[in-house]
Backbone as a printed PyTorch tensor [residue, N CA C, xyz], in Angstrom:
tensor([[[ 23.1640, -10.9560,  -4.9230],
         [ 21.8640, -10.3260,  -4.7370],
         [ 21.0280, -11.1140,  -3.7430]],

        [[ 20.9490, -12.3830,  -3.8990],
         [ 19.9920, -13.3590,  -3.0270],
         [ 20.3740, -13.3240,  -1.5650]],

        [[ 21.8660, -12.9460,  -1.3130],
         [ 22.1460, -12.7090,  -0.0550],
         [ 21.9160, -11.1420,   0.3010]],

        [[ 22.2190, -10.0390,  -0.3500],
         [ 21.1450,  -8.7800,  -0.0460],
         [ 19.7000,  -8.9840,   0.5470]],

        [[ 19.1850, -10.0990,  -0.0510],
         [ 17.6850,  -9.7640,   0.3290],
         [ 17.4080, -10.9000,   1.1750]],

        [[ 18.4590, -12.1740,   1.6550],
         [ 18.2640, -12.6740,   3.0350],
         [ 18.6600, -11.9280,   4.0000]],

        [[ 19.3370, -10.9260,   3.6340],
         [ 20.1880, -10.4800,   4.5930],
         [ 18.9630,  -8.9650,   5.4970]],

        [[ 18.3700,  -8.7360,   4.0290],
         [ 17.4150,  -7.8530,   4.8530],
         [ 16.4760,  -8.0260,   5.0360]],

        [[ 15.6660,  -9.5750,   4.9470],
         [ 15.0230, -10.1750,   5.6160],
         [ 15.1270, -10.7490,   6.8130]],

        [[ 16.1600, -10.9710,   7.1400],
         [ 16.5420, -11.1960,   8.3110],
         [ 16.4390, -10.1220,   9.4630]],

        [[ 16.9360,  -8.9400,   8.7050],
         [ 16.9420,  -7.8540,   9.8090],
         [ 15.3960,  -7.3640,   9.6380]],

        [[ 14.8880,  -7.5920,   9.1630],
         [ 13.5540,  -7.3810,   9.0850],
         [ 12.8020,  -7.8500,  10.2070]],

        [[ 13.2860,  -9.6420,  10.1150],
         [ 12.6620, -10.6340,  10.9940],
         [ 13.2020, -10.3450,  12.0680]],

        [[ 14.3090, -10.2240,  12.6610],
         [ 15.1660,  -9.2270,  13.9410],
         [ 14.2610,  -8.7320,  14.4160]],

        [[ 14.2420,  -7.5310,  13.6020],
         [ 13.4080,  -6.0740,  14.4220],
         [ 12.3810,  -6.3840,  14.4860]],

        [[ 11.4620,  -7.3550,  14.3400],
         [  9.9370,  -7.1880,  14.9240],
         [  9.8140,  -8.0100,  15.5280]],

        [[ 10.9570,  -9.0370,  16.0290],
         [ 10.8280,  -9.9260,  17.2130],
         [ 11.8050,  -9.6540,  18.1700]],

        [[ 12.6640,  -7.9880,  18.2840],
         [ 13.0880,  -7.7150,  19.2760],
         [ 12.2980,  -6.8520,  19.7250]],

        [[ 11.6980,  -6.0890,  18.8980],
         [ 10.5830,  -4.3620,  19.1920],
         [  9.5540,  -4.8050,  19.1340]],

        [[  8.6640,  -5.9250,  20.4200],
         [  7.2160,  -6.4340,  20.0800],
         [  6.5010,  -4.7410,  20.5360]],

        [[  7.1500,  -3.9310,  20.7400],
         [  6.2640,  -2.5820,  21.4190],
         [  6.3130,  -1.8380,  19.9240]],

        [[  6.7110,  -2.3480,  19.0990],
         [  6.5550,  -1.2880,  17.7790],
         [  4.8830,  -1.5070,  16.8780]],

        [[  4.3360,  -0.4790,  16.3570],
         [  3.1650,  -0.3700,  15.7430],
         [  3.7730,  -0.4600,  14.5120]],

        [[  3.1760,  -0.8750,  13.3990],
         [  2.9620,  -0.6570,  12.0020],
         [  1.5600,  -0.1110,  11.1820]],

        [[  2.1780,   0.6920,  10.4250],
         [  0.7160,   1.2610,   9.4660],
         [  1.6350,   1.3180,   8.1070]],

        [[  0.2340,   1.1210,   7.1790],
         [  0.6860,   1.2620,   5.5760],
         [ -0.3180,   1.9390,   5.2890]],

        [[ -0.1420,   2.7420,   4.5660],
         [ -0.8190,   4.0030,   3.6770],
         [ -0.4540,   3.3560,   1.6620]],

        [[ -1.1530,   3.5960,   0.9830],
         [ -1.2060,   2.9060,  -0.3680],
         [ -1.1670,   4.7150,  -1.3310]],

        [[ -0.2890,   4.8620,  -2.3700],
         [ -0.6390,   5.4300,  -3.3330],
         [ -0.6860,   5.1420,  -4.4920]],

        [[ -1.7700,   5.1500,  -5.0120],
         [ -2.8130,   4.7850,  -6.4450],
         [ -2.3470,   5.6160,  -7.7540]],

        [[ -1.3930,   5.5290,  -8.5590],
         [ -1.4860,   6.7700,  -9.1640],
         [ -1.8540,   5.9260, -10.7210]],

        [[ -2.7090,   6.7010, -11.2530],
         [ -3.2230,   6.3990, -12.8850],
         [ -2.4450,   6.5050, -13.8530]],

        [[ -2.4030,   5.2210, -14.6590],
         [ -1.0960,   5.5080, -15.7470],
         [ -2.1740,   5.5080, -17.1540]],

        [[ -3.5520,   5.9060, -17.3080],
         [ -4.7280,   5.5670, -18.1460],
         [ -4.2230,   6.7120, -19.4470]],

        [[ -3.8310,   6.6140, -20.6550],
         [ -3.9040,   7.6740, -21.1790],
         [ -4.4310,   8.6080, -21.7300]],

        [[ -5.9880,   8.6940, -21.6060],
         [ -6.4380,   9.2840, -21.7600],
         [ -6.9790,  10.4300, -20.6910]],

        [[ -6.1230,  10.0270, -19.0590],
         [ -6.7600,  10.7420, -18.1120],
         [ -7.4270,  10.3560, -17.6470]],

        [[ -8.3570,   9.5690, -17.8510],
         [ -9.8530,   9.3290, -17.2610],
         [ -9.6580,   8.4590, -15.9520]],

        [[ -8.1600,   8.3710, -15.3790],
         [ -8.2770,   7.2210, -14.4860],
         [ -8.2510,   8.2690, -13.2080]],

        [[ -8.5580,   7.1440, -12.0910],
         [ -8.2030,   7.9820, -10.7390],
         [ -6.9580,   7.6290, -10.1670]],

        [[ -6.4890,   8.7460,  -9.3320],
         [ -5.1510,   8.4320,  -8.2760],
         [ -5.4730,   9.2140,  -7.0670]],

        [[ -5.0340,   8.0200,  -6.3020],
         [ -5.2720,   8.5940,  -4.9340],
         [ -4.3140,   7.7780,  -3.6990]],

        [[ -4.4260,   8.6540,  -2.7860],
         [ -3.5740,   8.2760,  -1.5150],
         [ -5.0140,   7.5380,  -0.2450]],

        [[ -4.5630,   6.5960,   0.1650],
         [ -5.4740,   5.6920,   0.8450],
         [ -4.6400,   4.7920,   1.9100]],

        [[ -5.3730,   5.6130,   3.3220],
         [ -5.3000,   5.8360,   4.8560],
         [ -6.0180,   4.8490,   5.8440]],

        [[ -5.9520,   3.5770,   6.0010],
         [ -7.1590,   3.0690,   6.7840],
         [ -7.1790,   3.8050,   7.9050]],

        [[ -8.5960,   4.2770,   8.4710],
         [ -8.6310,   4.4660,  10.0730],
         [ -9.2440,   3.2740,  10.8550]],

        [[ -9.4120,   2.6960,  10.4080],
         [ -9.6850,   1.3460,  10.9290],
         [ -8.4520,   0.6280,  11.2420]],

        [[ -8.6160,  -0.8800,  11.7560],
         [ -7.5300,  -2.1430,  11.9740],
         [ -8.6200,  -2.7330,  11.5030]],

        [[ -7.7350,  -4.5690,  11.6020],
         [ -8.0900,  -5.4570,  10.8870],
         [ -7.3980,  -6.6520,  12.0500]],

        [[ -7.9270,  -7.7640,  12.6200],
         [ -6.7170,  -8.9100,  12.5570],
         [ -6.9560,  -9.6120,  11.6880]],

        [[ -5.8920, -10.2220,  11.0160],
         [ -5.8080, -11.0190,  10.0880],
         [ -6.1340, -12.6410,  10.4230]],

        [[ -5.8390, -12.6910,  11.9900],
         [ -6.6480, -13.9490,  12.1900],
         [ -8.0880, -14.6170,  11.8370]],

        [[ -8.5170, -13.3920,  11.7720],
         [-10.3930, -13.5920,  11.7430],
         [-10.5140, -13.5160,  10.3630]],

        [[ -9.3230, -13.6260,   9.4280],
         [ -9.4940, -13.9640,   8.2570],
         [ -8.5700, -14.8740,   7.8210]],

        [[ -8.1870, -15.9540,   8.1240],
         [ -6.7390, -16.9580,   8.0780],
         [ -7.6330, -18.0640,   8.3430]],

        [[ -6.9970, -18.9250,   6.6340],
         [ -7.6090, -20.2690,   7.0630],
         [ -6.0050, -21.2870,   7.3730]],

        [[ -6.1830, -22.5620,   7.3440],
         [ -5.0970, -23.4040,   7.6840],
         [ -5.1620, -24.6140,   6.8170]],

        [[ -4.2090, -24.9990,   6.0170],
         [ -4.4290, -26.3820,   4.5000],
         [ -3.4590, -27.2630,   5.6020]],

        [[ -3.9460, -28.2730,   5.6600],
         [ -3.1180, -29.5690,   6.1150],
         [ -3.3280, -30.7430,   4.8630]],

        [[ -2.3050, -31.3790,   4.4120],
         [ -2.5890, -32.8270,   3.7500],
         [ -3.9440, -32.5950,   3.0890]],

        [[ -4.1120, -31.2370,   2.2940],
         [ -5.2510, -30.9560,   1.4070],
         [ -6.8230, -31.0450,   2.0300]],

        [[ -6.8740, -30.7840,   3.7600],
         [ -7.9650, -30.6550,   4.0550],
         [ -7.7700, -28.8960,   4.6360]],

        [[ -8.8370, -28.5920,   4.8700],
         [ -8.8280, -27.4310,   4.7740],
         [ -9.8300, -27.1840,   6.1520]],

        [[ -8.9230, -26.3160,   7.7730],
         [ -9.4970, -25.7280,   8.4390],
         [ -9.6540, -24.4610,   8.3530]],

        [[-10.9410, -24.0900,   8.6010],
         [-11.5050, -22.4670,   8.2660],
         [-12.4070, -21.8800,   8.9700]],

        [[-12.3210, -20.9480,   9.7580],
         [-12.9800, -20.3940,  10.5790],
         [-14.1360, -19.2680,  10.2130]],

        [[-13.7690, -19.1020,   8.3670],
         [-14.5470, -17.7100,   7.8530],
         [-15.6460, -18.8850,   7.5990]],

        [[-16.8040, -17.2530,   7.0640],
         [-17.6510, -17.3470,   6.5990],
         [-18.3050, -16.9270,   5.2610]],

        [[-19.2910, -17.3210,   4.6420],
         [-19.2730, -16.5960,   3.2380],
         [-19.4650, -15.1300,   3.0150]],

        [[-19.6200, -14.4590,   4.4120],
         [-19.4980, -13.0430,   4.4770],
         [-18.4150, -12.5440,   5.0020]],

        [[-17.3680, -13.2480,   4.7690],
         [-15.3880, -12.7140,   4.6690],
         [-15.1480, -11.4130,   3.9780]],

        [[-15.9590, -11.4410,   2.7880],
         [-15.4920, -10.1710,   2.0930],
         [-16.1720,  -8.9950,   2.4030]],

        [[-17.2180,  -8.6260,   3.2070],
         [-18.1420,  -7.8240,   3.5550],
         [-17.2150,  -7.6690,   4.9250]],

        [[-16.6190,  -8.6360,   5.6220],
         [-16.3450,  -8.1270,   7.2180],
         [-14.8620,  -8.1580,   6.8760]],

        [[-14.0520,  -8.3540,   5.9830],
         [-12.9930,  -7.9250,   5.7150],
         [-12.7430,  -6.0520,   5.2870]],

        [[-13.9330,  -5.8860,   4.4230],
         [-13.7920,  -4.4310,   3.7480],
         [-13.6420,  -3.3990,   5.0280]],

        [[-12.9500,  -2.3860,   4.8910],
         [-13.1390,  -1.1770,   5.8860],
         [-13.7390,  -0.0370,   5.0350]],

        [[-14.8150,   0.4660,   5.5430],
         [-15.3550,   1.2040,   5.6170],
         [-15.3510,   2.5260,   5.9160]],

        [[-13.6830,   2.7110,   6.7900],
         [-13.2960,   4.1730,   6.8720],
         [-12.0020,   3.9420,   6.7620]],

        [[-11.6530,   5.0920,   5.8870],
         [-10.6610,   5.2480,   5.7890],
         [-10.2710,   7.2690,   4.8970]],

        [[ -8.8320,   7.4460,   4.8060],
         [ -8.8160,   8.4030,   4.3720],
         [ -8.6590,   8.3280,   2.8270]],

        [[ -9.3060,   9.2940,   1.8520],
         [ -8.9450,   9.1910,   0.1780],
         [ -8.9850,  10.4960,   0.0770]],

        [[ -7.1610,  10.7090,  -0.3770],
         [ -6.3570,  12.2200,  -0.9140],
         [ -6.2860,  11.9030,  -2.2360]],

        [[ -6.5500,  13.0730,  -2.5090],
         [ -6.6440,  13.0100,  -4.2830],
         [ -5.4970,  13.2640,  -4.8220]],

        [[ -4.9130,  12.1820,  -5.5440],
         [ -3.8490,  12.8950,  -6.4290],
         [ -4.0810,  13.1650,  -7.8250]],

        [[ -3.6020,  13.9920,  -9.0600],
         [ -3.6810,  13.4290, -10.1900],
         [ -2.9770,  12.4470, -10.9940]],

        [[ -3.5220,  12.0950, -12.0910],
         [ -3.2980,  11.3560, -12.9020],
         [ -1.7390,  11.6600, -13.7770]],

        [[ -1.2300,  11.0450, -14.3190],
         [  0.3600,  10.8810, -14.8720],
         [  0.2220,  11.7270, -16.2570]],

        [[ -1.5860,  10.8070, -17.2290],
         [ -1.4000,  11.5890, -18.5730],
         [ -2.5880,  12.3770, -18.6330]],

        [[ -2.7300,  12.8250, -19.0270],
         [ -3.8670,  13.8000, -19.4820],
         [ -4.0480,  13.2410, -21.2140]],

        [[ -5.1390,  14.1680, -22.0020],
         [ -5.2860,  14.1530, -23.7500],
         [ -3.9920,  14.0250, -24.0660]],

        [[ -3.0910,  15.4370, -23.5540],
         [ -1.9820,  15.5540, -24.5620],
         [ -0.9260,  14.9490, -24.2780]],

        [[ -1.0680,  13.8050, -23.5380],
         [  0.4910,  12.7750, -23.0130],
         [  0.6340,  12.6890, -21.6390]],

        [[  1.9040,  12.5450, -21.0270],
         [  2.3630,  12.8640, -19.6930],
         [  2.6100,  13.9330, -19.5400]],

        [[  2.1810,  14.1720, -18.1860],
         [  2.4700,  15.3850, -17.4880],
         [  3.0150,  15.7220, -16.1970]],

        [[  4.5140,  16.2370, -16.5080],
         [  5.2900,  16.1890, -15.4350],
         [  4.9330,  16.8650, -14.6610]],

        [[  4.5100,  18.2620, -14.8430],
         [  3.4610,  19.1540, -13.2020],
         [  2.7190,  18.1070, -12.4740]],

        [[  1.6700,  17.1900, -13.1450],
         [  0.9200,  16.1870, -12.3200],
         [  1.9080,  15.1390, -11.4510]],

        [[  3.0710,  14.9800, -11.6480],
         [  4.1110,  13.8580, -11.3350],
         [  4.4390,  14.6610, -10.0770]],

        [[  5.1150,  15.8320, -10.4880],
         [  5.4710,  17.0970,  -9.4380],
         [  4.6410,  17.4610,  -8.4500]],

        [[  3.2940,  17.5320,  -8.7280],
         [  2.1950,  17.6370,  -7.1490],
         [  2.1290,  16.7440,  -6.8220]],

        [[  1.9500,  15.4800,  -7.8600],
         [  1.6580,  14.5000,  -6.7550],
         [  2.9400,  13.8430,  -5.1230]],

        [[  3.8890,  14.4040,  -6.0160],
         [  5.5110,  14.3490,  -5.1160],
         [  5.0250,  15.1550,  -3.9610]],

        [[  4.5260,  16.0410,  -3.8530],
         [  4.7220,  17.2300,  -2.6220],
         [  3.0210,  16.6070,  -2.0260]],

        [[  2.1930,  16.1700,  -2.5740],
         [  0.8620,  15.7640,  -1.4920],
         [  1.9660,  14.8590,  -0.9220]],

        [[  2.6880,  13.5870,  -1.9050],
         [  2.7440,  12.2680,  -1.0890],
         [  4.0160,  12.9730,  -0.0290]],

        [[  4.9310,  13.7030,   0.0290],
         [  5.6170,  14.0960,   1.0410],
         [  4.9370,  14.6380,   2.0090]],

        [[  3.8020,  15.8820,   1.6430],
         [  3.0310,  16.5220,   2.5910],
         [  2.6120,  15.1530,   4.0940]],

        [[  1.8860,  14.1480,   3.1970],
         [  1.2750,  12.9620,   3.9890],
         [  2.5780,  12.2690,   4.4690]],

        [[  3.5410,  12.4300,   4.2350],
         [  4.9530,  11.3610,   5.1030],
         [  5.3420,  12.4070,   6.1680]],

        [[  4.8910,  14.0670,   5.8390],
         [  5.6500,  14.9410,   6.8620],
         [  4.5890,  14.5740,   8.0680]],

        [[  3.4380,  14.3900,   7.3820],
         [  2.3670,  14.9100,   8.9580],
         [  2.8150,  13.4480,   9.4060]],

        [[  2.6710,  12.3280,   8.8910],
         [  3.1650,  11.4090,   9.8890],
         [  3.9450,  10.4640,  10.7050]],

        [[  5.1610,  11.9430,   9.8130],
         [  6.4460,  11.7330,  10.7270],
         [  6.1120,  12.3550,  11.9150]],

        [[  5.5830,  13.7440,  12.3340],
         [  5.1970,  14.6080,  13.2680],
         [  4.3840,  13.8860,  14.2810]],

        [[  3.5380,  12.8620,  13.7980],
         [  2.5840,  11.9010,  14.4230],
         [  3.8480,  10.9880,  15.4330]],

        [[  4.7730,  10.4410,  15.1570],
         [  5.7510,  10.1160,  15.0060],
         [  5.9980,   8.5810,  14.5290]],

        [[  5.7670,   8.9410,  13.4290],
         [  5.7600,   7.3380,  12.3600],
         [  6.8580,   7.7030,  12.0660]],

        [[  7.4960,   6.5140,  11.6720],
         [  8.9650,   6.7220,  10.6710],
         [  8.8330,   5.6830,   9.2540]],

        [[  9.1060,   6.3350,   8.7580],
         [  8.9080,   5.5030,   7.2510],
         [ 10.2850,   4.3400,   7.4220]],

        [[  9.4780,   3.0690,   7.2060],
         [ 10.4700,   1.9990,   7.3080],
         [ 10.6810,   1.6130,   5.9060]],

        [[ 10.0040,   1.3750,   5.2660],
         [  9.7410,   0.5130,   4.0190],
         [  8.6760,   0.9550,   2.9120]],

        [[  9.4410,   1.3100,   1.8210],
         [  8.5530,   1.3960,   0.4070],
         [  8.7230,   0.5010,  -0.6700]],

        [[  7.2210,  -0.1150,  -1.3010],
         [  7.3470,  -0.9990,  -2.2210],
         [  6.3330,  -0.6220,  -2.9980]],

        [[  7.1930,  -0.8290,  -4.5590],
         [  6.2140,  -0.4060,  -5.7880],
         [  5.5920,  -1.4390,  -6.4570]],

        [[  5.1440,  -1.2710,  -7.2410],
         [  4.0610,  -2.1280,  -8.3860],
         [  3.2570,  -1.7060,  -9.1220]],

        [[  3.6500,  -1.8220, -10.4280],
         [  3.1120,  -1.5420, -11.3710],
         [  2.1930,  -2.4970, -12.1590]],

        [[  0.6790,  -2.5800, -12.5230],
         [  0.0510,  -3.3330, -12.7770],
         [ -0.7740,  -2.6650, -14.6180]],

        [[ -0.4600,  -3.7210, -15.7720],
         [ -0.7080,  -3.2270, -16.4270],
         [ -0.9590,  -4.3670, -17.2820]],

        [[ -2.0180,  -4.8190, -18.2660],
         [ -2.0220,  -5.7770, -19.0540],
         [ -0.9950,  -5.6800, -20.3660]],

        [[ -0.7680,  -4.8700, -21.1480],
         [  0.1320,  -4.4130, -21.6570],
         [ -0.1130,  -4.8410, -22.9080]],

        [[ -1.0610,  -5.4480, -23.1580],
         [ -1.0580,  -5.9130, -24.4850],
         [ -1.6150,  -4.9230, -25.7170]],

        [[ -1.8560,  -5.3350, -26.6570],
         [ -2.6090,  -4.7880, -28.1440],
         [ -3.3440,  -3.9350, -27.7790]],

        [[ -3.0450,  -2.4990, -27.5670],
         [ -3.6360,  -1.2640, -27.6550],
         [ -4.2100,  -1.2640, -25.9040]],

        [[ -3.3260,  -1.9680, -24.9770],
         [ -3.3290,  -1.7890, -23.9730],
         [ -3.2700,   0.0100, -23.3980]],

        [[ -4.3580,   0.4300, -22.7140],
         [ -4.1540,   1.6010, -22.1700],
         [ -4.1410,   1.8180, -21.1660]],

        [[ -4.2520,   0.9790, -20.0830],
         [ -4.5750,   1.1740, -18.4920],
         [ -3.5580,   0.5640, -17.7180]],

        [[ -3.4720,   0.8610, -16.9090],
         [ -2.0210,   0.4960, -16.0350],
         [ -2.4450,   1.5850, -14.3390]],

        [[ -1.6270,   0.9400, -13.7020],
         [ -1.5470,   1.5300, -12.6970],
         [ -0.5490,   1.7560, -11.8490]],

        [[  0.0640,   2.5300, -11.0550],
         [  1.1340,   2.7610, -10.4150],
         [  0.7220,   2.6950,  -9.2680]],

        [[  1.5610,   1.6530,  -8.0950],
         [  1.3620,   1.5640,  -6.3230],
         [  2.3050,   1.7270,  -5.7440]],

        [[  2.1090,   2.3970,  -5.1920],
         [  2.9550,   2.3470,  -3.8780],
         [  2.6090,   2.1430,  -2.5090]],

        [[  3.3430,   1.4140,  -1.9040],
         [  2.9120,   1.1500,  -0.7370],
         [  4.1150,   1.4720,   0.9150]],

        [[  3.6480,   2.6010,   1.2840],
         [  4.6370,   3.0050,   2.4930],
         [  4.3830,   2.3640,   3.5680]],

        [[  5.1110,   1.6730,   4.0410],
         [  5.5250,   1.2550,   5.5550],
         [  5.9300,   1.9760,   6.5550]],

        [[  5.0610,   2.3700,   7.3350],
         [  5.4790,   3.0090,   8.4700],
         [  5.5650,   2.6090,  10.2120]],

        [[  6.7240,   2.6100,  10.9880],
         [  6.4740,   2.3730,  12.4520],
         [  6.5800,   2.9620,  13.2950]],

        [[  5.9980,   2.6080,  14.5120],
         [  6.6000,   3.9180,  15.8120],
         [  6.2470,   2.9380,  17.0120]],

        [[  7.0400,   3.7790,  18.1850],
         [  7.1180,   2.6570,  19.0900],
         [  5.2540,   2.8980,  19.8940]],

        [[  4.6800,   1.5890,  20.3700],
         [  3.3390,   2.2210,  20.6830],
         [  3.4320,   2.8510,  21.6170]],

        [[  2.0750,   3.5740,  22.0910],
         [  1.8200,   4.4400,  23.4670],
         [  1.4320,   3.9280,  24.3240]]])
């Protein structure tokens, strides 16, 4: 297994230091695992960028160079972006596979338009976040799509 996942780290690390002309975008889907319903799910689009430099500090021998400021989290946030509604997993009366089933055809709808754009879906990674404990009810389901295309 450990060589599976050097192995596609590697080709990972390959392709974005042979294709410096390739773009990347990630799109996030939110889906609610709350059982009573009450949670939200949604699909979330930045139209914005970000560099990550203007937010990267540097630890040497436990001193610490840093270029931010205490308003990092205010000039980090984006402010536009797209939010598609999906529903939620349970409703009152349990899970609900129709809600599982639309939410399948929005999140394809959003991979068709931006394949057409001409993104190609490289990479999907899940995560599930849930405390889980003593009458634990909230949880959440992520996904996160990777998409590239060569730039214009």
């Amino acid at each position: 297994m450990k060589k599976v996942i050097f192995i596609a780290l590697f080709m990972i690390f390959a392709t974005i230091e042979t294709n410096a002309q390739i773009e990347y975008k990630v799109i996030t889907s939110v889906e609610s695992l709350v059982t009573s319903g009450m949670g939200r799910s949604r699909i979330i689009d930045a139209t914005d960028s970000k560099n990550y430099e203007d937010f990267t500090s540097v630890r040497t021998d436990d001193k610490k160079t840093d270029k931010r400021n205490k308003s990092d989290r205010e000039a980090i946030r984006i402010r536009n972006f797209e939010e598609t509604k999906l529903l939620n997993f349970y409703n009152v009366a349990g899970i609900r596979f129709q809600n599982i089933a639309a939410n399948d055809a929005v999140i394809t709808s959003k991979i068709n338009k931006l394949t057409e754009e001409g993104w190609e879906l490289a990479f999907i990674n899940t995560g599930v976040e849930s405390d889980a404990g003593k009458g634990d009810g909230n949880a959440l389901f992520i996904t996160r799509y990777t998409f590239k295309r060569n730039k214009k």
